[in-house]
C-alpha positions as CSV (number, residue, x, y, z in Angstrom):
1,X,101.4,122.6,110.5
2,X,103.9,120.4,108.3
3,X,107.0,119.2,108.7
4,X,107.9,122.3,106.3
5,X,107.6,125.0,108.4
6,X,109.6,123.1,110.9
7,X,112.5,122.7,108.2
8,X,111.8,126.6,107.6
9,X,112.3,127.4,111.5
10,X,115.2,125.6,111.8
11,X,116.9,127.6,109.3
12,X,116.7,124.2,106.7
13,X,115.8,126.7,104.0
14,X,118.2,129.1,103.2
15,X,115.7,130.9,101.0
16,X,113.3,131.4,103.5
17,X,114.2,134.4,105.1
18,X,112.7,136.7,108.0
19,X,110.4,138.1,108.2
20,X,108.3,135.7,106.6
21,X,104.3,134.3,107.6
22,X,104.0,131.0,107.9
23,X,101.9,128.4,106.4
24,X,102.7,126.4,103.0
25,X,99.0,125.0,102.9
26,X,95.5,125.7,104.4
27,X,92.1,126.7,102.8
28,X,89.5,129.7,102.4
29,X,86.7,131.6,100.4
30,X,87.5,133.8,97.4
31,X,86.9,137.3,97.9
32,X,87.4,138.8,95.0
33,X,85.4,138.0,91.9
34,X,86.9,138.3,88.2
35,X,88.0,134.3,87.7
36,X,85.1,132.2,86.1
37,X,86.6,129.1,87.6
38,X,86.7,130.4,91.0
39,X,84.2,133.2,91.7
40,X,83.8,134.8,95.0
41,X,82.3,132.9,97.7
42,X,84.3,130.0,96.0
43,X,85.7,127.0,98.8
44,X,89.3,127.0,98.5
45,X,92.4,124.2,99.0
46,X,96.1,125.7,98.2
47,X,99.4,124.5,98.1
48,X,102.5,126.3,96.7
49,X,105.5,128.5,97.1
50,X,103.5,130.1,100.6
51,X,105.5,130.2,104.0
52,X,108.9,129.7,102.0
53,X,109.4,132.5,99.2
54,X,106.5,134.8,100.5
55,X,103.5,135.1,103.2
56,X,101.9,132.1,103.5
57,X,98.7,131.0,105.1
58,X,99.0,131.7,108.6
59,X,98.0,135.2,107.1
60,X,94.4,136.4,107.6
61,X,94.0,137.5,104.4
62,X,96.5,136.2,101.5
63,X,96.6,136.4,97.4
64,X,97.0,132.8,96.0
65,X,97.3,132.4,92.1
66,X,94.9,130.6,90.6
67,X,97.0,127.5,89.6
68,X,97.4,126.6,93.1
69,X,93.5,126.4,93.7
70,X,91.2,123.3,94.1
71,X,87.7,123.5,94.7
72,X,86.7,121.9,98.1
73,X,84.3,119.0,97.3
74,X,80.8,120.2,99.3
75,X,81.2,116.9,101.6
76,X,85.1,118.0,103.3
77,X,84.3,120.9,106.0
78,X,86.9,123.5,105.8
79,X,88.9,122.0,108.6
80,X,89.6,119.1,107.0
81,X,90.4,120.8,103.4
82,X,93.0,122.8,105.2
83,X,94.9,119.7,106.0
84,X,94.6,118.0,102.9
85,X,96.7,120.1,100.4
86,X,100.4,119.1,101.3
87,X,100.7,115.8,102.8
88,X,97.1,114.1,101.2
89,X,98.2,115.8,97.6
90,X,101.4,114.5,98.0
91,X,100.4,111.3,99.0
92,X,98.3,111.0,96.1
93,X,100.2,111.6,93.6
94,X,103.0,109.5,94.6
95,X,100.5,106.5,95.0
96,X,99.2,107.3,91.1
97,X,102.8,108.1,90.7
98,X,104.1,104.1,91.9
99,X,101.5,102.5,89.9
100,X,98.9,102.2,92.3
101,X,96.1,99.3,91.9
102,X,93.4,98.0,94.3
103,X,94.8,94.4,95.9
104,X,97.9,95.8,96.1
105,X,100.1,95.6,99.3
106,X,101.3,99.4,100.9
107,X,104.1,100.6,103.3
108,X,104.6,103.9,104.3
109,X,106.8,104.5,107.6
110,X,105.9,106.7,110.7
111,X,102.1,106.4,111.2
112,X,102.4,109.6,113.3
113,X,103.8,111.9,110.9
114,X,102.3,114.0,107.6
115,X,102.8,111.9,104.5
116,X,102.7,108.4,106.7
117,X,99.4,108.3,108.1
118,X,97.8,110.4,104.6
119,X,99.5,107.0,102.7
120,X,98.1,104.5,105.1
121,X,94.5,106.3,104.9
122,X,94.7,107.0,101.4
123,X,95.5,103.2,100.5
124,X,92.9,101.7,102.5
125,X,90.8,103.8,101.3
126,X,91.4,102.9,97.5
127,X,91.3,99.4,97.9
128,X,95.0,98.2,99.4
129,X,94.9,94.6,100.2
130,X,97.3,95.6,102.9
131,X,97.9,99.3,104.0
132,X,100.8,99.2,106.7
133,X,102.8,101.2,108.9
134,X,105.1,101.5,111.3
135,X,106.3,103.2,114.4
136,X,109.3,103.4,116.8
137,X,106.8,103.9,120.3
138,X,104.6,101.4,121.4
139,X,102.4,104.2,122.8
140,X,102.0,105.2,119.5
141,X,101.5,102.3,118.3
142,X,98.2,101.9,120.9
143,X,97.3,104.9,120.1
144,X,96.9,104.7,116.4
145,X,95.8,101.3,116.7
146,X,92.6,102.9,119.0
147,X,91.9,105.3,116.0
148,X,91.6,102.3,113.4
149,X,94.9,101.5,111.9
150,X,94.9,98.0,112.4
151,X,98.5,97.1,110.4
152,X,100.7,99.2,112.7
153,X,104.2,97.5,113.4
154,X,105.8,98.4,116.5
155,X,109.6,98.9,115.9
156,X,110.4,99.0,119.5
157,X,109.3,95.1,119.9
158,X,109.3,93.8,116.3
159,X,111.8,94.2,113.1
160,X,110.3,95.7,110.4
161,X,111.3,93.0,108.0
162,X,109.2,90.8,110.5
163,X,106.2,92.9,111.1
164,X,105.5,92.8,106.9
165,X,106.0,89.4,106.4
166,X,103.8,88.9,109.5
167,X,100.9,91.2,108.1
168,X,101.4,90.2,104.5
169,X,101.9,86.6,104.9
170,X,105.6,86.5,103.7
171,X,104.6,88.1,100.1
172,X,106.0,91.5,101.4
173,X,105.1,95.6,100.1
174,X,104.1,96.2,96.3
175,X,104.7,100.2,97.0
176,X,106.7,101.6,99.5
177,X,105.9,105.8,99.9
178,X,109.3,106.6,102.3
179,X,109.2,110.1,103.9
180,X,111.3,109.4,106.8
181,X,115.1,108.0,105.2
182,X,118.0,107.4,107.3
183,X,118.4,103.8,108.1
184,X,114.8,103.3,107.5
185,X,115.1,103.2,104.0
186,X,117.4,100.3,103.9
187,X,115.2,98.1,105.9
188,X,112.4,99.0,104.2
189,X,114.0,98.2,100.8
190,X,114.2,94.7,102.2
191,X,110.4,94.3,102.7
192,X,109.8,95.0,99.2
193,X,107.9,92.0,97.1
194,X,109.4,91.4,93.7
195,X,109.7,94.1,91.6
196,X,108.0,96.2,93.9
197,X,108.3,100.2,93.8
198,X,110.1,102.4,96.5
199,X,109.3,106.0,96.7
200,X,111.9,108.3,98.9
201,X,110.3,111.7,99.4
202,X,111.6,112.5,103.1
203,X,115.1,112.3,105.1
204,X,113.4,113.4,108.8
205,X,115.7,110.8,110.3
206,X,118.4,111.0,108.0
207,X,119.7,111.9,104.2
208,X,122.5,108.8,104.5
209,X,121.5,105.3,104.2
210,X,123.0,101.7,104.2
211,X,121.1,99.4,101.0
212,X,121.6,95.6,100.7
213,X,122.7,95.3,97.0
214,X,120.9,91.9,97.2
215,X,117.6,93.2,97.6
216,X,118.2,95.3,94.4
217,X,119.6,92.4,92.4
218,X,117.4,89.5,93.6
219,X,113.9,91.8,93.7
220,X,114.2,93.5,91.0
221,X,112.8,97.1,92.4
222,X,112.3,100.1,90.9
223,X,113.4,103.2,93.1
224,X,112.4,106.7,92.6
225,X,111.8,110.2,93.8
226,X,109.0,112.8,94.2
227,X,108.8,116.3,93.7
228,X,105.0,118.0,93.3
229,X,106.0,120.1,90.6
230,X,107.2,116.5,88.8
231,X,104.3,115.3,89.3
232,X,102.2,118.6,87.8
233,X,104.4,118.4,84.5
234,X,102.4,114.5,84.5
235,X,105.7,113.1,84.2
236,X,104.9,108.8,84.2
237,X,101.4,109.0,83.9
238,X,99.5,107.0,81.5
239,X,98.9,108.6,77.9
240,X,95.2,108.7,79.1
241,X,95.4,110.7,81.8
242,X,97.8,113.3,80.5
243,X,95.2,113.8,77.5
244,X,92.9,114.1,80.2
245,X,95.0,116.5,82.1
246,X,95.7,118.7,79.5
247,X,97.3,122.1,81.7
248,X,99.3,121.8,85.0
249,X,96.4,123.6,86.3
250,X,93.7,120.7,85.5
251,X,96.5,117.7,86.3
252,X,96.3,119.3,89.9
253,X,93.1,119.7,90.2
254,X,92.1,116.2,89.4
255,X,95.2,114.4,91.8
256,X,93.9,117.1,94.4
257,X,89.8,115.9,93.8
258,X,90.4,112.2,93.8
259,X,92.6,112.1,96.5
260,X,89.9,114.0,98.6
261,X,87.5,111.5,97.2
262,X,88.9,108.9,98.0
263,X,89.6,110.0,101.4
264,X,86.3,110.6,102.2
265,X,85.2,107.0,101.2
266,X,87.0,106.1,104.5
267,X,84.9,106.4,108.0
268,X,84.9,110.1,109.0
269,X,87.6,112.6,108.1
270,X,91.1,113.4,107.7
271,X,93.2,112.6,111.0
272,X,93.2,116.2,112.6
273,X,95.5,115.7,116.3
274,X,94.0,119.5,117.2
275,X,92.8,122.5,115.8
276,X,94.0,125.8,117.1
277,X,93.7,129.2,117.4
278,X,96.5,131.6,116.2
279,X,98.9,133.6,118.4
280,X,100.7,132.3,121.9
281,X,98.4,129.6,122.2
282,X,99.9,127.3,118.2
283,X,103.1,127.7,120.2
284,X,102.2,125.3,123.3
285,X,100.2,123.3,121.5
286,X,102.8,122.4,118.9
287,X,105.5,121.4,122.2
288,X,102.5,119.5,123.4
289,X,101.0,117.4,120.9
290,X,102.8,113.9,120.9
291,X,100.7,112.6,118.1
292,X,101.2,115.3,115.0
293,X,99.6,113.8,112.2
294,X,98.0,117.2,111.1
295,X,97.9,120.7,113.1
296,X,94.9,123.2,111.8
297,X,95.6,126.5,113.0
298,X,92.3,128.5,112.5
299,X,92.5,132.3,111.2
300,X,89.8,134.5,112.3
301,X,88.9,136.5,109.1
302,X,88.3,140.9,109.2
303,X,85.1,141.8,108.8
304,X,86.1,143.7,105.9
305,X,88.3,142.9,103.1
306,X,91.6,144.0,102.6
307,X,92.6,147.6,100.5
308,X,94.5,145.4,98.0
């Protein structure tokens, strides 16, 4: 579960209209045979237009176009590729999206939410010389500290500002991936380094925000947005890599396979807080888990496939 389907429940998408199955992401096997690139019996990621403007993946069975597809690499169990499509994709590509190099200092707010913790594993994993972030409980904080993120600032005992000049040693963030906004984003504007990059993606605490114009004049940052679809048109990637990435089909397919790669040079897998079964049971589990980096809800597939 992502923090779409909560936007969707809450009636934050007027498009999304009842009834309507759930699910903007997850993963599967292809049934039905007649595409060379994905044959049946194929492994399966997906990400698209699911949950909002049709059925999505809470479905047993469901029909995803073929543009939306990404092979699952043989070493990511289907568990795992079921949380990867929306908040490690995403992720991802705004990393390649800012610039991204190994040695380079990260920030990305909220260590207990989607894009936050897929950012702080995501950078470590491709060689961040700092991959930080933050969170307003200290349980949290211990919490996330026990599972092996080490540059975790605490907001409820130390400023932000403070915490990344602490961890950085006063040279502050190269990248910033924001998904949370509100007042966040202005204090996290100010722990920029010089002519660092600020990606806003998010407003879960807020879509208004107080900047200090200083930090714009005297650091020189550049400040964007994100949008997947942006990124599959290969808008601001090198010349290379759009010769590379020749379709919107191929572009996603190779942000979606070396963000999984890189992923899986990190110890283990993708933070998973719970997998699930379907039905009464996602309901009490979703009131109940404290730590939501990613929700799996398991399908249990027919037997037989479906008439059409």
């Amino acid at each position: 579960m992502t923090p779409l389907e909560h936007t969707v429940l809450s009636g934050g998408l007027p498009r999304a209209k009842a009834p309507l199955v759930l699910g903007s992401e997850g993963a599967g096997v292809v049934v039905n045979d007649g595409d060379p690139e994905f044959p049946a019996g194929t492994r399966v990621m997906f990400a698209g237009p699911y949950g909002v403007s049709e059925n999505g993946s809470y479905a047993e069975w469901l029909a995803v176009r073929r543009e939306h597809l990404c092979t699952v690499p043989d070493d990511i169990d289907d568990v795992s590729a079921a949380g990867l499509p929306v908040a490690y994709l995403t992720s991802n590509m705004s990393l390649s999206l800012a610039g991204f190099k190994p040695g380079q200092s990260v920030f990305a707010p909220a260590i207990g939410g989607s894009v936050g913790n897929a950012v702080t594993q995501l950078a470590r994993a491709m060689g961040a010389s700092h991959a930080i972030s933050s969170t307003t409980s200290r349980a949290k904080a211990e919490q996330a500290r026990a599972m092996g993120f080490e540059e975790v600032i605490d907001l409820s005992a130390e400023r932000l500002q403070d915490g990344v000049r602490r961890i950085t040693g006063g040279y502050g963030a190269d990248i910033i991936i924001d998904a949370v906004g509100g007042e966040l984003l202005g204090d996290a504007l100010g722990t920029l380094a010089v002519s660092g990059s600020l990606t806003t993606l998010g407003y879960s605490a807020g879509r208004k925000s107080t900047i200090d114009v200083t930090d714009l004049i005297w650091k020189r940052p550049s400040i964007r947005t994100f949008r997947r679809g942006q990124a599959d048109r290969g808008a601001d990637l090198p010349a290379g890599a759009r010769r590379r990435c020749a379709s919107r089909s191929h572009r996603r397919a190779s942000f979606w396979t070396r963000g999984a790669h890189a992923l899986m040079r990190l110890r283990g897998r993708p933070r998973i807080a719970v997998s699930v079964p379907g039905g009464n049971e996602m309901s009490r589990w979703i009131q109940s888990v404290s730590f939501l980096v990613a929700l799996i809800i398991l399908a249990a597939a027919n037997k037989t496939k479906p008439s059409s």
